[in-house]
C-alpha positions in Angstrom: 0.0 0.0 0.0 1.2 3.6 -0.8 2.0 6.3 1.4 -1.0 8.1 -1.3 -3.4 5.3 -0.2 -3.4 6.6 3.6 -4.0 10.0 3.0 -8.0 9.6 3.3 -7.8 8.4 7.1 -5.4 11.8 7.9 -2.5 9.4 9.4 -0.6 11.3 12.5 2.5 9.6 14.4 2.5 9.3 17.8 4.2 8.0 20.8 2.8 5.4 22.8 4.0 5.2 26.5 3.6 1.7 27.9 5.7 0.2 30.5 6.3 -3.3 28.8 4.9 -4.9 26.6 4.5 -8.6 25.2 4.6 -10.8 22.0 3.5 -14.2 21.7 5.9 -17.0 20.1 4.9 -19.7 17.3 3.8 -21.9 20.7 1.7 -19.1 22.2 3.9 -18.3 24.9 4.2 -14.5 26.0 7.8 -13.0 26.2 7.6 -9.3 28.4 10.2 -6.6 27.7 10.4 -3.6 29.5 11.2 -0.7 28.1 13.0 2.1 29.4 11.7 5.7 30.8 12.5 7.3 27.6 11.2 4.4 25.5 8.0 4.3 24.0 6.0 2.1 20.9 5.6 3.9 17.5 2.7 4.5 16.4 0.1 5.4 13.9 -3.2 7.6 14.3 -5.8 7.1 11.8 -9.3 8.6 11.4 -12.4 8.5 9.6 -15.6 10.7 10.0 -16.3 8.1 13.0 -13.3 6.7 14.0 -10.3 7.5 15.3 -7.5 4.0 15.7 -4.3 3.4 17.0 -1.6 1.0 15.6 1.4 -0.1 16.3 4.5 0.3 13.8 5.8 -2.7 13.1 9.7 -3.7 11.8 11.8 -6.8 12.0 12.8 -8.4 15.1 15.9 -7.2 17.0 18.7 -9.9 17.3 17.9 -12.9 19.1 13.8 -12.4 19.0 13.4 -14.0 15.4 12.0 -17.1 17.1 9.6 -15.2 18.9 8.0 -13.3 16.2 8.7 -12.1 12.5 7.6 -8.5 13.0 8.1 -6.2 16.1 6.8 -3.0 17.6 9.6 0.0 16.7 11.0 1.1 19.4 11.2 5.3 19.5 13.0 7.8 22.1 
């Protein structure tokens, strides 16, 4: 999907502050990581007329997490 194709939902980024979060592996077992003070998620507003949603960016797995998933949050300071 282009970056054209989003335009209609008014896409903003923003920051969202969590403590930890988790992601499940292949066997459905949760892995927590904690994330720093100055750490947050990435993410992705989008609206409609009705509707306002937020995503989370996704990226590839840091080192040594491939196992646990194929896609990861992004991390932001």
């Amino acid at each position: 999907m282009t970056l054209e194709a989003w335009e209609p939902y008014r896409p903003q980024a923003v920051k969202i502050a969590v403590q930890r979060y988790m992601e499940k592996d292949r066997a459905q077992q949760p892995h927590w990581f904690d994330l720093v003070a100055s750490q947050c998620l990435q993410g992705v507003l989008l609206e409609t007329e009705r509707e306002r949603r937020v995503y989370v960016v996704i990226g590839q797995p840091p080192l040594g997490c491939e196992f646990i998933q194929d896609r990861w949050p992004l991390i932001s300071a």
